[in-house]
N, C-alpha and C positions, 0 to 999 in steps of 0.2 A: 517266618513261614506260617502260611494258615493255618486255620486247623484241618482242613480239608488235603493240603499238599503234604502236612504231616502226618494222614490217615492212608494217603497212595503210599506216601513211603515207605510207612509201617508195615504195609500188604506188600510193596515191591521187594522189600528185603525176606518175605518170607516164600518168596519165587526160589526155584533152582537157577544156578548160575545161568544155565543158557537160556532161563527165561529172562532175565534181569540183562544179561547181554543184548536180547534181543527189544527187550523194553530200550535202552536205553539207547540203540543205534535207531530204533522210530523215533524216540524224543529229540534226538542230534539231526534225524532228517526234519523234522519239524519245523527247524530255524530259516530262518533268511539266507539262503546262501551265495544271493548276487555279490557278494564279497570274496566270498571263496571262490567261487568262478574266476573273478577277474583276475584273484593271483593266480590261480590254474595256468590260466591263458598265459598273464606273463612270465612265468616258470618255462612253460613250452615254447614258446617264442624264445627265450633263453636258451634253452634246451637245442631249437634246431638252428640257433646261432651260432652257436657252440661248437657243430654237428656239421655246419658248412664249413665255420676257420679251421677245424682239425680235416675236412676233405680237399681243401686251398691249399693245403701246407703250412698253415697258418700259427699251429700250436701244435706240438707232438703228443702224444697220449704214454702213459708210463703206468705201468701196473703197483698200485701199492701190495697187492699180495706179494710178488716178488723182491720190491724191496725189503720186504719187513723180515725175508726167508735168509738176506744175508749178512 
């Protein structure tokens, strides 16, 4: 680490948590996220796949809260 990234740090630890929360969710939007999108997308395409075969009859849906209750 620089000595420069070591000098943020030193100051971002002496933030209150919700400052440092908040530091840290700007540094996380910072990144590249044309990655995270596309798994996004294919999670949701998943999702309303999923969402058609259980409205087709395709797969049945079963509550684990209830199983777990007997």
């Amino acid at each position: 680490m620089t000595a420069v990234a070591e000098r943020i740090l030193n100051d971002a630890l002496g933030l209150l948590p919700v400052e440092r929360a908040e530091l840290i969710e700007k540094l996380f939007q910072s990144f590249d996220r044309s990655v995270s999108r596309k798994i996004d997308a294919a999670w949701a395409e998943e999702v309303e796949s999923r969402i058609d075969a259980y409205r087709r009859g395709e797969v049945k849906a079963s509550s684990l809260y209830i199983k777990s209750l007997k």
